[in-house]
N, C-alpha and C positions, 0 to 999 in steps of 0.2 A: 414348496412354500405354500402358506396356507391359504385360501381367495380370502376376500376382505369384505366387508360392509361398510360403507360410511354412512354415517346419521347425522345429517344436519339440523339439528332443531334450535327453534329460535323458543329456549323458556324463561319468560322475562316473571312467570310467577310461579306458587308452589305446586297450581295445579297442574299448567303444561312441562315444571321440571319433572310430574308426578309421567306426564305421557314420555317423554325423553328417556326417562328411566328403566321405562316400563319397555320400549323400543331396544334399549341397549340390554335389558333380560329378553326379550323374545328370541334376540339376534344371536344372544350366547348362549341358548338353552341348548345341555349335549344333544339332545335330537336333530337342533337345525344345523347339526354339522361339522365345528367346529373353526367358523371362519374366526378372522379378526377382526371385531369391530373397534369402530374408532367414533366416537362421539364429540360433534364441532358446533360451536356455536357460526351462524353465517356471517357473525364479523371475523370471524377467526379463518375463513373456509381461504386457500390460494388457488389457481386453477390445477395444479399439480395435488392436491389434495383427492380431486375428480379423479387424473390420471392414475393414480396409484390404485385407487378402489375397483374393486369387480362389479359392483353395484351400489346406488344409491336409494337413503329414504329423506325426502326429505319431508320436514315436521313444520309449522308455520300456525302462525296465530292470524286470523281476520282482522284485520283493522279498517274502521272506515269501507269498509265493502271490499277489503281488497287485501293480498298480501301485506305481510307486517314490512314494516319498512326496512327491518333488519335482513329478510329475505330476498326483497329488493336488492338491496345495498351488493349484495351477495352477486346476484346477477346483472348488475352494472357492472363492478367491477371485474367477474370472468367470463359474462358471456360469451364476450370475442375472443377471449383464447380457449375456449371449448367447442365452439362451432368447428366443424368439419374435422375435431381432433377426438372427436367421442362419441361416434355414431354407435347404436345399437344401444349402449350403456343400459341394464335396465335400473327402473326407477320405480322407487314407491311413495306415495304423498299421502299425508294425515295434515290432517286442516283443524283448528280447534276457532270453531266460527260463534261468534255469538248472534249473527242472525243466520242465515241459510248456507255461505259459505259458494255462495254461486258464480260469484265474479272473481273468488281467489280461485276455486276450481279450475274457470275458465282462462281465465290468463297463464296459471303453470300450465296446464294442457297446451297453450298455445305455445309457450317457451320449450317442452318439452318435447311437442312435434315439431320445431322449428331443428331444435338442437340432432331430431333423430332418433333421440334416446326413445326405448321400449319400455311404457308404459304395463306393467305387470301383473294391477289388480287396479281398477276401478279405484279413484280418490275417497279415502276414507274421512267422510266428514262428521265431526262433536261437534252439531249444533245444539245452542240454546241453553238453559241450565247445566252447570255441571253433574256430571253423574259419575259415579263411585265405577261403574263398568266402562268408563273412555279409557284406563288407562289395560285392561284386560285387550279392547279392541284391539290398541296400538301395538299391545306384545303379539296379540296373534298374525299382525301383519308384518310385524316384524320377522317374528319366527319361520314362517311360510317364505318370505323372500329370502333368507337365509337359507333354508334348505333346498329353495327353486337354486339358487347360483351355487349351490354346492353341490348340486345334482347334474347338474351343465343343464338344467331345464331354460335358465335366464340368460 
C-alpha cells in the first residue's frame, strides 16, 4: 500500500487555491515517489483523516495576526483526539501572511510541539504582496516532504 500525504489547505481565494494546487503538484511529482495525496479543506479535515496519512502539510492563511479561522476550527474540533494518538507524524506548514506571519508561525509551532508531531522544514512563510513564485515555493515543499516520507527519512 502506497504512504500518503495529506494537504490541509484553507483556500478561500484564487491565489492561495493557486498555492494548494501548487502543493498537490509538488506531492505527486513522479520524483517525490508516488505517494497518495489527498487534498482537504480544514472544515472538511475528521481526526481519522490524520490517522490514515503518513504525513501532513498543512496550508493556512494569516488573518488578523493569526491563523485563519478555518484552521482554528480544524484544531478545536480534533485536537483532543490527536493528542497522544499521533506522536512523531511529520508535518509541513506554508503560511500565506499578509503582514510577517509571526504569530501564525508561532502558535502552530506551539500546537505542533504540543501534539509531538516532527516538524520537517522550517515554516515556509508568503509574506506581503503576492508574488508569481509563492506558488513554486509551496510545490517544492511539497515535493521534498513527499519524497522525505517515501524515503522512510520522515
Amino acid at each position: 500500500m502506497p504512504k500518503s500525504l495529506l494537504i490541509i489547505a484553507h483556500a478561500p481565494s484564487p491565489n492561495t487555491s493557486a498555492l494548494a494546487e501548487a502543493a498537490v503538484r509538488g506531492a505527486s511529482h513522479p520524483d517525490a515517489g508516488g505517494l497518495d495525496v489527498h487534498l482537504v479543506s480544514p472544515f472538511d479535515v475528521e481526526a481519522t483523516h490524520l490517522f490514515e496519512a503518513d504525513g501532513v502539510l498543512i496550508g493556512t492563511t494569516e488573518n488578523i495576526g493569526y491563523m485563519a479561522g478555518a484552521t482554528k476550527d480544524m484544531f478545536d474540533r480534533c485536537y483532543n483526539d490527536w493528542l497522544d494518538r499521533s506522536e512523531a507524524k511529520p508535518v509541513g506548514v506554508y503560511i500565506r501572511a499578509g503582514l510577517d506571519g509571526t504569530a501564525t508561525r508561532r502558535a502552530l509551532e506551539s500546537i505542533i510541539g504540543a501534539q509531538r508531531w516532527r516538524l520537517v522544514a522550517a515554516p515556509l512563510i508568503l509574506h506581503g504582496d503576492w508574488s508569481d513564485g509563492y506558488p513554486a515555493e509551496v510545490e517544492e515543499l511539497a515535493m521534498g516532504m513527499a519524497a522525505g516520507i517515501d524515503a522512510g527519512i520522515f
